[in-house]
C-alpha positions as CSV (number, residue, x, y, z in Angstrom):
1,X,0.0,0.0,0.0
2,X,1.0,3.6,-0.9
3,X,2.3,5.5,1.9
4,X,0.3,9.0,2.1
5,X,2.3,12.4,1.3
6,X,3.9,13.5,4.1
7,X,2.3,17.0,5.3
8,X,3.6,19.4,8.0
9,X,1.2,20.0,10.6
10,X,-1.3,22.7,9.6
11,X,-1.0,25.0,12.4
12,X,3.1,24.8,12.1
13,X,5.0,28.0,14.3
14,X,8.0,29.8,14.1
15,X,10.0,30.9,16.8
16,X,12.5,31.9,18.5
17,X,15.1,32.7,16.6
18,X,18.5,32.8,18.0
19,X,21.0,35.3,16.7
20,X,24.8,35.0,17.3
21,X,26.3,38.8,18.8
22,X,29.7,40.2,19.9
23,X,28.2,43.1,21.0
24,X,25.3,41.9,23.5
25,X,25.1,45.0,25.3
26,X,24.1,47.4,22.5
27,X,21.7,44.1,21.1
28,X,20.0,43.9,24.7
29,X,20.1,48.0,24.3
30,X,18.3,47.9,21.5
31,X,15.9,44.8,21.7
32,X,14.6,45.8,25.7
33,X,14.7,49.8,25.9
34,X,13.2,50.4,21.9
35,X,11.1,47.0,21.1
36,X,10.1,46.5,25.1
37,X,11.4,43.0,25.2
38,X,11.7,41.1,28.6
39,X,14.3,38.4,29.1
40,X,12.1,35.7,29.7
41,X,15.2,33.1,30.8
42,X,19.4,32.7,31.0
43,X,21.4,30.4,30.6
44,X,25.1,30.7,30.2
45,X,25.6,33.1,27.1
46,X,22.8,32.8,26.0
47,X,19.6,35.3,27.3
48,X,16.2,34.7,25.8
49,X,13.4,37.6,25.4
50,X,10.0,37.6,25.1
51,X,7.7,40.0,25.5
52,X,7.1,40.1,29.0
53,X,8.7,37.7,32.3
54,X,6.3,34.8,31.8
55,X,6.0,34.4,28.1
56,X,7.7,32.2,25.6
57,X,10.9,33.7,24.0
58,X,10.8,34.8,20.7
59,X,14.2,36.4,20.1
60,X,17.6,34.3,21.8
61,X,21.0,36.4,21.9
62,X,24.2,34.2,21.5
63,X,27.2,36.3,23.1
64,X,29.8,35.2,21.5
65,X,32.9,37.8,21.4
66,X,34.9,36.2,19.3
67,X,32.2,35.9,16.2
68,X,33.3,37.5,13.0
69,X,31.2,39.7,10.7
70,X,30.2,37.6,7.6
71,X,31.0,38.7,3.9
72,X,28.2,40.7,2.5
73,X,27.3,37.8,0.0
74,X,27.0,34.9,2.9
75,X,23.9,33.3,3.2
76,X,21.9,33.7,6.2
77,X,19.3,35.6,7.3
78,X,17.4,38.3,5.5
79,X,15.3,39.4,8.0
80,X,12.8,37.7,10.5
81,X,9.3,38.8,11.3
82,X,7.3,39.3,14.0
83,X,3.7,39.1,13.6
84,X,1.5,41.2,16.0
85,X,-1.7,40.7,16.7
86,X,-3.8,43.4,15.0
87,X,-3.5,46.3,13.3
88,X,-3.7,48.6,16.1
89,X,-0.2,46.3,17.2
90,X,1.4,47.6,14.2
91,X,0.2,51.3,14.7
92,X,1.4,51.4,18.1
93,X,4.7,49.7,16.6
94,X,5.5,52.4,14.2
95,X,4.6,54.9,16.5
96,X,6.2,53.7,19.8
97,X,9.7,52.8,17.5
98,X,9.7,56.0,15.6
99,X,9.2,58.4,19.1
100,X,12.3,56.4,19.9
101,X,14.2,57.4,17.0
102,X,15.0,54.2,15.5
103,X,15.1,54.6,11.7
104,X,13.1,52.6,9.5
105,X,14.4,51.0,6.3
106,X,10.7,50.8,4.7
107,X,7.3,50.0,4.8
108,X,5.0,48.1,2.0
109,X,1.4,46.6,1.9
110,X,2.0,43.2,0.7
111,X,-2.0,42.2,0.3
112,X,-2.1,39.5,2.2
113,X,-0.4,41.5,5.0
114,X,1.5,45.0,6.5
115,X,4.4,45.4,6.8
116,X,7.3,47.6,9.0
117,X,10.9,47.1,8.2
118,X,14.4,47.8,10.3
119,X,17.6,46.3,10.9
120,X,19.1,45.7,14.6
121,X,22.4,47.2,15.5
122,X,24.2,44.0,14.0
123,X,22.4,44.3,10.5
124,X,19.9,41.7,11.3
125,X,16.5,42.4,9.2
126,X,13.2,42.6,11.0
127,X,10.4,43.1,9.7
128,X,6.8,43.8,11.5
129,X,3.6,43.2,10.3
130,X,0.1,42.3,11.0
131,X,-1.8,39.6,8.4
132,X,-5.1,40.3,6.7
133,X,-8.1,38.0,7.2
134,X,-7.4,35.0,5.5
135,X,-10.5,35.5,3.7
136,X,-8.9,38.4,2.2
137,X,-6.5,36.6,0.2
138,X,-7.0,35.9,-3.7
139,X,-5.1,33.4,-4.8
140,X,-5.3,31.9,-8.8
141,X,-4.9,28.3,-9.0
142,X,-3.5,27.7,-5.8
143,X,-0.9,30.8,-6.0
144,X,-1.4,33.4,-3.4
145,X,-1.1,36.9,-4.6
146,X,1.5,39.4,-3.1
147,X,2.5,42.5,-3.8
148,X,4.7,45.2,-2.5
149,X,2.9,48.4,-2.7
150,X,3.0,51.5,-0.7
151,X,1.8,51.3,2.6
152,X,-1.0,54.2,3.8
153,X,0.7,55.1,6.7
154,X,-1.9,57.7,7.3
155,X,-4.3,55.2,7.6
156,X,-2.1,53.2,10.0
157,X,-2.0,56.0,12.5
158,X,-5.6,56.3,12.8
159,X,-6.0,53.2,14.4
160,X,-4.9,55.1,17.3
161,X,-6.6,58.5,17.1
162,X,-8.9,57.8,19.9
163,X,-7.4,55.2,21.7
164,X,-5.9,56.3,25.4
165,X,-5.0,53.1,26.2
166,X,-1.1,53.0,26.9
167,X,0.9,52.1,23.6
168,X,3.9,49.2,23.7
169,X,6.0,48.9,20.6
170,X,5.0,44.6,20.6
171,X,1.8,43.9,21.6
172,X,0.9,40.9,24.2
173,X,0.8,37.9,21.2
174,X,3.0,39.3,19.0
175,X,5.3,36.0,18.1
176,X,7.7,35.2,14.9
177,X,5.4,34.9,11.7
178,X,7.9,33.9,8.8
179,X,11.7,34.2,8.4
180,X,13.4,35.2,5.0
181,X,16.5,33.4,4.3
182,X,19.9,34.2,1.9
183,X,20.3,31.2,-0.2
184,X,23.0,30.5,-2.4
185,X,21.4,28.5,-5.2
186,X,17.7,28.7,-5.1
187,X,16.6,25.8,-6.6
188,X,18.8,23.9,-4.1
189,X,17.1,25.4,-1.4
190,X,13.4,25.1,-2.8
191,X,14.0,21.3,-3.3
192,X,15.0,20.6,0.4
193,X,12.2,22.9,1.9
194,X,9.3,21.6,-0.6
195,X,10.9,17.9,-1.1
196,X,12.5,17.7,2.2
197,X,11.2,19.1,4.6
198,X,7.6,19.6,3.2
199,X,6.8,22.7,3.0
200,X,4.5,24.1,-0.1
201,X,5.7,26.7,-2.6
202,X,2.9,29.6,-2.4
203,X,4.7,32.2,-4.6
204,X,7.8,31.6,-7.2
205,X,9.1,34.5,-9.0
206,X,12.6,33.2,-10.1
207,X,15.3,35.3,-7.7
208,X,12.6,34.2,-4.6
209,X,10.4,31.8,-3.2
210,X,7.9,31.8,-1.1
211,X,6.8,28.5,1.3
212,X,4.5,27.3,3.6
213,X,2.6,24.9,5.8
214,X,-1.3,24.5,5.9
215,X,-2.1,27.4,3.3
216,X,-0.2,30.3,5.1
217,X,0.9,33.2,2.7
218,X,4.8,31.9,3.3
219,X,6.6,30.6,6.8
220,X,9.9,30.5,4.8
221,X,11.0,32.9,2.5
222,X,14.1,32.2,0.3
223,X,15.9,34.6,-2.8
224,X,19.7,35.0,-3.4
225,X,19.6,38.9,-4.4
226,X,22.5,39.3,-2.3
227,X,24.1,35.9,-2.3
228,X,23.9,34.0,-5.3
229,X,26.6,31.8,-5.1
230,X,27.7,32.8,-1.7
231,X,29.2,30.9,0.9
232,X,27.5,29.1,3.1
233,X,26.6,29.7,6.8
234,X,29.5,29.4,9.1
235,X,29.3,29.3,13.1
236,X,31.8,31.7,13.6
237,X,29.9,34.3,11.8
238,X,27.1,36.6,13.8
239,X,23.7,36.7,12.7
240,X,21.4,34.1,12.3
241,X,22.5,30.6,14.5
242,X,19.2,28.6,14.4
243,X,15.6,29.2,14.2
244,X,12.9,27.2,15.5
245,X,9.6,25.3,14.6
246,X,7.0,24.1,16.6
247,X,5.0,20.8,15.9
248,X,3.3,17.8,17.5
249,X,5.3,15.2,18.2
250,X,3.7,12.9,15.3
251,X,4.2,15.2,13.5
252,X,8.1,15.6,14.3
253,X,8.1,11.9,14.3
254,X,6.9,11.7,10.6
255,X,9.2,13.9,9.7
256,X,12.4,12.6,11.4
257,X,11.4,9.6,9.6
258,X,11.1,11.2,6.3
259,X,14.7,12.7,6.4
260,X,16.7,10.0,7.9
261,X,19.6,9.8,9.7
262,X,21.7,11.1,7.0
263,X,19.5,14.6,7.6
264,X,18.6,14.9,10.8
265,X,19.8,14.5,14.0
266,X,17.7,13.8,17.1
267,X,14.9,12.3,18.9
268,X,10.9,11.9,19.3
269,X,11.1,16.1,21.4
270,X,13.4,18.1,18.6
271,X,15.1,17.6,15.0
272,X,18.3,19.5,14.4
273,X,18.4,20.1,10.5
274,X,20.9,21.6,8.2
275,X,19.7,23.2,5.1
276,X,22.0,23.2,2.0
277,X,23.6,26.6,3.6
278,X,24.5,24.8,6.7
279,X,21.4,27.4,7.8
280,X,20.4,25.6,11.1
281,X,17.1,24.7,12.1
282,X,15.1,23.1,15.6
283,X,12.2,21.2,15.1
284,X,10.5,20.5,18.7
285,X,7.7,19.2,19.5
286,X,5.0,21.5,20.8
């Protein structure tokens, strides 16, 4: 009998992401005083924050002194995102940041969401946003529509004309949405995401992809832009060290299977994967 496709778990999440520092007092600066972060746990060099005591992590910080800068055509991260709540969320985020005097490096309405974007004080892309309804989003035969248009920020900062309630820069909820990766051969990278690890191609456009699990606009994106033909993650470099996603565990079972030894590493609770980057990523069970 014909085994069924292998499908990861429709309600798949994202998060934390760890990032590798050598300077993890200007990152805690930065990540605490303007986003309003809470470390949330320790342990040796590594300090976790969520946003507030009690809630699960979202961001990790690596110290690591001796890390090294990578080349500006390494693969790695492009930027992660945190995805607030609401819409409100992301007013407040704007407004909260921008009173703060961090700079922003864009903004764009994407269709099927909104979106903020910045860079930490190591160059690590972030971008914030709030989704659309799904029942907002057209798709034509099975390909979501995106788009990066401008973004009516007017609009945005009406959502809290007559609101007195006090204004954090991450909501209560917010939590990591998607991350965007720098891949060095894209087809590579789309065959071990879609093949491998079972993820479904929402958008392709030929320099990017797009990916996801249970229908979602993307959990994973992937281009080379700045690193076709890079070289691949190293962990000496800062930036990205791992990210993580959260399944049931016969879910994560399924999929350990599916990969192999040869793949994977681990056991029935977390999967440690290396994509074809040497881009690391935790699969735990949830």
């Amino acid at each position: 009998m014909a085994q069924p496709e292998f499908k990861l778990y429709s309600g798949l999440e994202i998060g934390p992401v760890c990032l590798r520092t050598k300077n993890l007092d200007t990152m805690l600066s930065f990540y605490e005083d303007d986003f309003g972060l809470k470390a949330v746990g320790r342990d040796g060099s590594y300090t976790a924050l969520g946003t507030g005591p009690t809630t699960e992590p979202i961001v990790i910080l690596h110290n690591d002194e001796k890390s090294l800068i990578p080349p500006p055509n390494a693969t790695g991260l492009y930027h992660y995102a945190l995805l607030v709540p609401d819409r409100r969320g992301l007013a407040a985020a704007y407004l909260s940041l921008g009173e703060k005097g961090v700079a922003f490096d864009g903004y764009a309405d994407h269709q099927v969401s909104e979106a903020l974007y910045l860079t930490d004080p190591d160059g690590n892309g972030i971008e914030i946003y709030r989704d659309r309804p799904r029942s907002d989003w057209k798709f034509d035969e099975g390909v979501v529509e995106m788009t990066t248009d401008p973004l009516d920020l007017d609009s945005l900062i009406k959502e809290l004309a007559h609101d007195n309630a006090p204004m954090r820069t991450l909501a209560d909820g917010t939590r990591v949405g998607h991350v965007h990766l720098k891949v060095s051969e894209l087809q590579a990278s789309m065959a071990f995401y879609r093949d491998g690890l079972g993820f479904d191609v929402m958008r392709y456009y030929g320099n990017a992809a797009f990916l996801s699990a249970g229908g979602y606009h993307h959990h994973i994106g992937l281009n080379t832009w700045e690193s076709l033909g890079g070289p691949p993650t190293r962990k000496t470099w800062t930036g990205l060290e791992y990210l993580t996603f959260k399944m049931p565990e016969t879910n994560l079972v399924e999929l350990s299977s599916r990969l192999g030894d040869a793949t994977g590493q681990g056991d029935s609770k977390q999967l440690f994967v290396s994509d074809p980057d040497d881009i690391n990523l935790v699969f735990k069970a949830s």
